[in-house]
C-alpha positions as CSV (number, residue, x, y, z in Angstrom):
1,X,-23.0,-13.4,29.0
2,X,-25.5,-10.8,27.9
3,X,-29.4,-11.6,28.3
4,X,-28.9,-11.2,24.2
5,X,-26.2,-13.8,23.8
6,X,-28.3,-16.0,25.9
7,X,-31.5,-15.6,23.8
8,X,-28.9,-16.1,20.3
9,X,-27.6,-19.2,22.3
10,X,-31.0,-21.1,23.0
11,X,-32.7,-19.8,19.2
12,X,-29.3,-21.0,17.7
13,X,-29.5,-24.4,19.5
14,X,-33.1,-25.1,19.2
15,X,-34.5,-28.3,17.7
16,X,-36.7,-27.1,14.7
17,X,-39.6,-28.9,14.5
18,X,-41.5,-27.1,11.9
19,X,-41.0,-25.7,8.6
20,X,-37.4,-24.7,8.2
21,X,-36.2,-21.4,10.1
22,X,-38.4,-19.4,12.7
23,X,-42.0,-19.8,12.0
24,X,-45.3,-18.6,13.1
25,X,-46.7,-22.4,14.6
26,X,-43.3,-23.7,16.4
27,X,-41.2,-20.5,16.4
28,X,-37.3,-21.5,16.8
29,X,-38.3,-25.0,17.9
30,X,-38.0,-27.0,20.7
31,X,-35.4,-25.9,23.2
32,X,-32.4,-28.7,23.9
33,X,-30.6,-27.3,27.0
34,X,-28.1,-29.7,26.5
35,X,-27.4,-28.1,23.3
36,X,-27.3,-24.5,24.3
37,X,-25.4,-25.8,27.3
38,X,-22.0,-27.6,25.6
39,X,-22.4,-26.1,22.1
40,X,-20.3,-23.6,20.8
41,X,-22.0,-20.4,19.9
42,X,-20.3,-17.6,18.9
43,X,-20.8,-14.6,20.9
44,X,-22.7,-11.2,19.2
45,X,-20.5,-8.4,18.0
46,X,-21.0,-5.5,20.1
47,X,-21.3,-7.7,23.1
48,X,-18.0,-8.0,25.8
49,X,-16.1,-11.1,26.6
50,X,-16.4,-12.8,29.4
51,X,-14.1,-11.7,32.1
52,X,-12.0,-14.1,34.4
53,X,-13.6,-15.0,37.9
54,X,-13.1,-11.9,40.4
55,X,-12.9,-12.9,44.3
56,X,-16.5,-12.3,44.8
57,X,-17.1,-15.1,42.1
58,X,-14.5,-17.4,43.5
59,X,-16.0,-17.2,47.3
60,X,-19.1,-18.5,45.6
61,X,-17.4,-22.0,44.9
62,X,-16.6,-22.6,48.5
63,X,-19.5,-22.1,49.4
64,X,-21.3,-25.2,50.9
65,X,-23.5,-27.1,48.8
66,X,-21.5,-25.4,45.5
67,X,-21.6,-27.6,42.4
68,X,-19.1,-26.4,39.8
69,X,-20.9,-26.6,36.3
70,X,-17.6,-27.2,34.8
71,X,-17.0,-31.1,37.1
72,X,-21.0,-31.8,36.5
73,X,-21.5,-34.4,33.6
74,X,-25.2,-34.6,31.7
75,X,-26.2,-38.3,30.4
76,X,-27.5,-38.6,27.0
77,X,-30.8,-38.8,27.2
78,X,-32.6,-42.2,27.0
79,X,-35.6,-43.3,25.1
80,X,-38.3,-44.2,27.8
81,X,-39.2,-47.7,27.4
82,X,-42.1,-48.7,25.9
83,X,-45.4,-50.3,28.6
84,X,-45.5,-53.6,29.0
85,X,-48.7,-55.2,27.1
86,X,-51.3,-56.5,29.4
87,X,-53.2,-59.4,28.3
88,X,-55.0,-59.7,31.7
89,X,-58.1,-57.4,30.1
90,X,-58.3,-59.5,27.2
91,X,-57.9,-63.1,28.9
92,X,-60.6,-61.5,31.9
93,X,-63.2,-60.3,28.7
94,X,-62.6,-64.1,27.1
95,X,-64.1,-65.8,30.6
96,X,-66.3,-63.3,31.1
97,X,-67.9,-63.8,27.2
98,X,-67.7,-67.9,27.6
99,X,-69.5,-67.5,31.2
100,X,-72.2,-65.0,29.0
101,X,-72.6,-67.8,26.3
102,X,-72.6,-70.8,28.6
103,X,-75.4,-69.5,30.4
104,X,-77.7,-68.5,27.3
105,X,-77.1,-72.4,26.1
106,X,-78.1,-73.7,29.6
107,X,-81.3,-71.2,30.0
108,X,-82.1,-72.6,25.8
109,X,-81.6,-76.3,27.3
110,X,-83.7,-75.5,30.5
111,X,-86.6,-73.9,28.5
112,X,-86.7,-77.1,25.8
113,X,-86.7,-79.6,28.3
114,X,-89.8,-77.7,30.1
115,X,-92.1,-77.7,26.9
116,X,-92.0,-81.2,26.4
């Protein structure tokens, strides 16, 4: 592919999240690679076909540690899972107020017994 089909092929697949069409905040969008990956995207005129795999492409495939994009599979993406609440600040700032509070009464109780 031709650096030109490559740029067509990741503007033509982009998520737009701004107004509609290329703009000056968000551009194209946001780039889903999964998208430009598996989608089908015409090539530009002008530009030449692909050409079958030569020898020095198919050595490359037996080469060790090859992974051959065509046998790889991508899992949909997930949504992360939301944080578990913590009520440990919350139950931590309840004894810490009733400690607060229970001392204020007994100083008041200490001080009124004194000035009798």
């Amino acid at each position: 592919m031709s650096a030109k089909d490559v740029i067509n092929r990741l503007t033509a697949t982009a998520d737009d999240i701004g107004p509609p069409g290329r703009d000056a905040e968000c551009g194209f969008g946001r780039l889903n690679v999964l998208k430009a990956l598996t989608a089908d995207v015409p090539l530009l005129e002008g530009t030449a076909q692909s050409t079958p795999p030569s020898s020095a492409s198919t050595t490359a495939s037996t080469a060790p540690g090859y992974i051959d994009p065509a046998a790889t599979t991508v899992p949909p993406p997930q949504a992360e899972p939301e944080p578990a609440s913590s009520s440990t600040p919350l139950v931590l700032g309840l004894v810490a107020g009733l400690v607060v509070a229970g001392g204020l009464v007994a100083a008041l109780v200490i001080r009124r017994r004194r000035s009798f």
